[in-house]
C-alpha positions in Angstrom: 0.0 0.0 0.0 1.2 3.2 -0.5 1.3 6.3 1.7 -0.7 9.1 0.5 -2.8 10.9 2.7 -6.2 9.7 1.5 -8.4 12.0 3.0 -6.9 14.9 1.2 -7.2 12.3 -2.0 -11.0 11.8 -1.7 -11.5 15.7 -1.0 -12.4 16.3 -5.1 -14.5 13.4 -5.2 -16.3 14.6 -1.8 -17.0 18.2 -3.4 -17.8 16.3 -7.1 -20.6 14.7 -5.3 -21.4 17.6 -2.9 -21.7 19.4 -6.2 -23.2 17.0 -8.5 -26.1 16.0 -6.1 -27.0 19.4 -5.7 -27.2 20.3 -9.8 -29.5 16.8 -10.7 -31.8 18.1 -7.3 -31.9 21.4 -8.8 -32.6 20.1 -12.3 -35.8 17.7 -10.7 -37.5 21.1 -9.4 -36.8 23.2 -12.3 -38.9 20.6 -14.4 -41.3 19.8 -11.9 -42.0 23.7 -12.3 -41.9 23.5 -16.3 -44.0 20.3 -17.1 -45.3 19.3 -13.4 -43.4 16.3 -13.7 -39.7 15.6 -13.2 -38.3 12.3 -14.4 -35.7 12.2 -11.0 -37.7 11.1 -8.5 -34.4 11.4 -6.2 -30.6 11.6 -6.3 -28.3 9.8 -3.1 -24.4 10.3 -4.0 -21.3 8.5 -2.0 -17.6 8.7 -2.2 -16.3 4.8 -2.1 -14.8 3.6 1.0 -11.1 3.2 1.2 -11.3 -0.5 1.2 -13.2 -0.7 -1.6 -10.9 1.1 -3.5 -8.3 -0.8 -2.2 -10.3 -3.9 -3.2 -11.6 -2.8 -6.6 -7.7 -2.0 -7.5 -6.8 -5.4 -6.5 -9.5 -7.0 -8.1 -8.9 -5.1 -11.5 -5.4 -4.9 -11.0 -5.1 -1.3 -11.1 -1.9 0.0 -9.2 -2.6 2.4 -6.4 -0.7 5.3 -8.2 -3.4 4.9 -11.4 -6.4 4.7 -9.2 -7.6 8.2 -11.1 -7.8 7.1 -13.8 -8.2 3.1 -13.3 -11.3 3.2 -11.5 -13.8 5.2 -12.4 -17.0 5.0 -9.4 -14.8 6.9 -6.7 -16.8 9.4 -6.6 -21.1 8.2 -7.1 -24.0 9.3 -8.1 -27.7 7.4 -8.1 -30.8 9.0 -10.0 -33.8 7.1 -9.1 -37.0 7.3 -11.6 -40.5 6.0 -11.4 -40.8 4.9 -14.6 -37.8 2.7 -16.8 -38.8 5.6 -19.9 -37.5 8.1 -17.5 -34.6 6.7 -17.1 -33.5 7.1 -20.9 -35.1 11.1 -20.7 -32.6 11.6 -17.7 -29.5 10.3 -19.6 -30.5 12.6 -22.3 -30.7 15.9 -20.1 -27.3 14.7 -19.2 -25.4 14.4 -22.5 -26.9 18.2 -22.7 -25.0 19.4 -20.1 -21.9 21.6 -20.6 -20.6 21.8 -17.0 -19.3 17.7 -17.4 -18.0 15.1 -19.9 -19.6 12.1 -20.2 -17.0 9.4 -21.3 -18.7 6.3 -21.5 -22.5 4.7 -21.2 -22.9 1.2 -20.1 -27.0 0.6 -20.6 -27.2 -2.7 -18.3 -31.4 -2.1 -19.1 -31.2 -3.4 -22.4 -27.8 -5.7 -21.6 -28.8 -6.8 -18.7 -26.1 -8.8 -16.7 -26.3 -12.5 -15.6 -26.8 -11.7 -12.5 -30.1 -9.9 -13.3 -28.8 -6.6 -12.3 -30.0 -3.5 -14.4 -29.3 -0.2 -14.5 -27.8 3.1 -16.8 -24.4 3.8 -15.9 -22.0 7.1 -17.3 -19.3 7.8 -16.7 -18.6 11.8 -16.9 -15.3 14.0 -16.1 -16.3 16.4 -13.8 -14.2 19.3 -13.4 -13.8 20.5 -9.5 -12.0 23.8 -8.3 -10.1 23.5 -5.9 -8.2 25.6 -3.2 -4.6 24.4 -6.0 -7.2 25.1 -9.2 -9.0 23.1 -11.1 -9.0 19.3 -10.8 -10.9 16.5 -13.2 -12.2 13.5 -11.7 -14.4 10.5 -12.8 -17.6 10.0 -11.5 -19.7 7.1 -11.9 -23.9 8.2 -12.3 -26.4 5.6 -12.3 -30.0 5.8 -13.3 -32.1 3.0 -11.8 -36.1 2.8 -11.2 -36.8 1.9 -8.0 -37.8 -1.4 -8.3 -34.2 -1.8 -10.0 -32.6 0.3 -7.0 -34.1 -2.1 -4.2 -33.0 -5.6 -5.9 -29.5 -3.9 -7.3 -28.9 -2.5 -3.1 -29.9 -6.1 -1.6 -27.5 -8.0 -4.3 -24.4 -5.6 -3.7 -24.9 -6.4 -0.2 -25.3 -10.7 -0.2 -22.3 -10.4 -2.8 -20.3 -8.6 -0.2 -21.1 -11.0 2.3 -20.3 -13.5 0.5 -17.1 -12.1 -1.5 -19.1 -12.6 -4.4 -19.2 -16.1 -4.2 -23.0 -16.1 -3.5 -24.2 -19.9 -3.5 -25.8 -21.1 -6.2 -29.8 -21.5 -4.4 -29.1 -17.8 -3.7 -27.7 -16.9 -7.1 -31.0 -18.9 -8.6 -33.2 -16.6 -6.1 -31.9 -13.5 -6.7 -32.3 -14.0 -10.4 -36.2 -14.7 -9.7 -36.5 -11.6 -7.9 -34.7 -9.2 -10.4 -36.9 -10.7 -13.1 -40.2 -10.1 -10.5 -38.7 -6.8 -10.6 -38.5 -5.9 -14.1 -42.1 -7.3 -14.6 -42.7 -4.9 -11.7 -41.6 -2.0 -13.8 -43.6 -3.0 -17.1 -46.7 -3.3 -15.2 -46.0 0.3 -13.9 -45.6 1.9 -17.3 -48.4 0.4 -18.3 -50.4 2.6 -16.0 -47.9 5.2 -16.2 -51.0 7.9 -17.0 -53.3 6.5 -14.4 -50.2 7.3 -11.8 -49.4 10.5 -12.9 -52.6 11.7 -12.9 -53.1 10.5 -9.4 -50.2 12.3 -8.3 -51.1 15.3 -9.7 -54.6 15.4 -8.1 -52.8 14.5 -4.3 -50.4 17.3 -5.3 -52.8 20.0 -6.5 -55.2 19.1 -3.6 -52.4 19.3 -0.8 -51.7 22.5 -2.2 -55.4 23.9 -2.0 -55.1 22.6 1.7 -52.0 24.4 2.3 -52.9 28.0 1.0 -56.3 27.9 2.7 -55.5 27.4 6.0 -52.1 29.9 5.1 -54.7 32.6 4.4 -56.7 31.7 7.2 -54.4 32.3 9.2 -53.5 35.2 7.9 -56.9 37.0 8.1 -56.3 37.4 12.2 -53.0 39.7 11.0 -56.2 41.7 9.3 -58.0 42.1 12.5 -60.8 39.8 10.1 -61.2 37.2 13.4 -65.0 36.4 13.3 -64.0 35.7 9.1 -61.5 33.6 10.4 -63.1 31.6 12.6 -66.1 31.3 10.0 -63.6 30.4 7.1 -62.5 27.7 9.6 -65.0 26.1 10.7 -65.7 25.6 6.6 -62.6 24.5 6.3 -63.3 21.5 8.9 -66.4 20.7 7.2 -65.2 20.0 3.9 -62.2 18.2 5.2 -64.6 16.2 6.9 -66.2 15.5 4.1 -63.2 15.6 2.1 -65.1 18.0 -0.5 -62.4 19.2 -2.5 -65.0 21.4 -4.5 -66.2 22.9 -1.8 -62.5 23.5 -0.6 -62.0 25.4 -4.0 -65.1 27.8 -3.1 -63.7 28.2 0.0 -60.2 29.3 -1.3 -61.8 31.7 -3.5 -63.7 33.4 -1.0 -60.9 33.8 1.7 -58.4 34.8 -1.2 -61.2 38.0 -1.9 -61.6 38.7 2.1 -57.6 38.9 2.1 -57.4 40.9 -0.9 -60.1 43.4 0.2 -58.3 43.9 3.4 -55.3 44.5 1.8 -56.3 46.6 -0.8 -57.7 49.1 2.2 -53.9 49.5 3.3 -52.4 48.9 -0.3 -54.1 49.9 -3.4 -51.3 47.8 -5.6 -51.3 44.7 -3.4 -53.6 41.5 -4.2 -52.8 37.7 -4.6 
């Protein structure tokens, strides 16, 4: 082994996926905003462990001193989807992108491995400033649905267990499951619509909720206390009876009661 100081060595590949995990996070709520649906469900990001560096090197016989450029996942990031379509519109935003270089695409989806594992792996080069300038590193991004994330989390951790020399019963079982999974995710883009529009309705009906009782609230700031307490006690009522049409009305009417009051202090002001 050599004698670097690896804690100063994994400092890039910390900030790479400090950094990265923040730009794919931003990118999920700028089109959530655009289209009302982002294709990143989340994004998780690690920096491999020193032994498994150590043992990735060995196992690939890459010297220590070429570990920059011989292993490429030192620095990781995961982008979990809903639906296995996603996962090719995510790759795509990606190859857009002019603040990295992706190097190499390995689409275990459509070549899936023995194992059963699948996934979209790329590798980019990722440039990092740091406090001595600017610094490239490799980073390893996978794109996974979830169904593909859970079975792909359970084998990495059997086959470490095991040194990946799982026994064949298990090897036969874990096969089973990743195929279970895969039909998992065909049965979900078959409904994809029915989903979506399901989430949208939760989504646009939490958000009714939300701004309601916000203004609500709000109306005691307007000295508007007996409205208050009325707009309340209508708001208990159709959550009771989980009215959401009702909820719209009411909404409507404590948005004008807000807007009135404000207008007497600020002409220019309304919702």
């Amino acid at each position: 082994m050599d004698g670097r100081d690896w804690g100063t060595f994994l400092l890039p590949y910390e900030q790479a996926v400090e950094e990265l995990k923040v730009k794919f996070k931003t990118m999920r709520a700028e089109l959530k905003k655009r289209e009302e649906y982002a294709p990143i469900e989340f994004v998780t990001g690690r920096v491999k462990k020193i032994s498994s560096i150590l043992e990735k090197s060995r196992r690939l016989n890459v010297p220590l001193d070429q570990v920059e450029t011989g292993i490429e996942d030192i620095a990781g990031i995961r982008i979990m989807c809903q639906f296995v379509d996603d996962i090719r519109r995510v790759a795509e935003y990606i190859r857009g992108r002019k603040d990295l270089t992706v190097l190499i695409e390995k689409d275990y989806i459509t070549n899936f491995k023995e194992s059963g594992y699948r996934s979209f792996h790329m590798i980019i080069e990722y440039p990092v400033q740091t406090a001595l300038g600017q610094k490239k590193v490799l980073a390893e991004i996978q794109i996974r649905t979830l169904a593909m994330n859970f079975w792909a989390t359970i084998e990495h951790s059997l086959s470490y267990k095991y040194r990946e020399s799982l026994p064949d019963d298990m090897r036969a079982r874990l096969k089973k499951t990743a195929e279970a999974a895969f039909v998992l995710d065909n049965e979900m883009s078959a409904i994809r619509l029915q989903i979506l529009e399901a989430q949208k309705e939760f989504e646009d009906d939490s958000n009714i909720v939300s701004k309601t009782l916000s203004i609500i609230h709000q109306l005691y700031f307007y000295h508007l206390v007996n409205e208050a307490i009325e707009a309340q006690k209508r708001f208990n009522d159709c959550w009771e009876r989980h009215d959401m049409e009702a909820l719209k009305d009411l909404l409507d009417d404590v948005k004008a009661l807000l807007n009135s009051a404000r207008k007497g202090e600020n002409p220019d002001e309304q919702l």
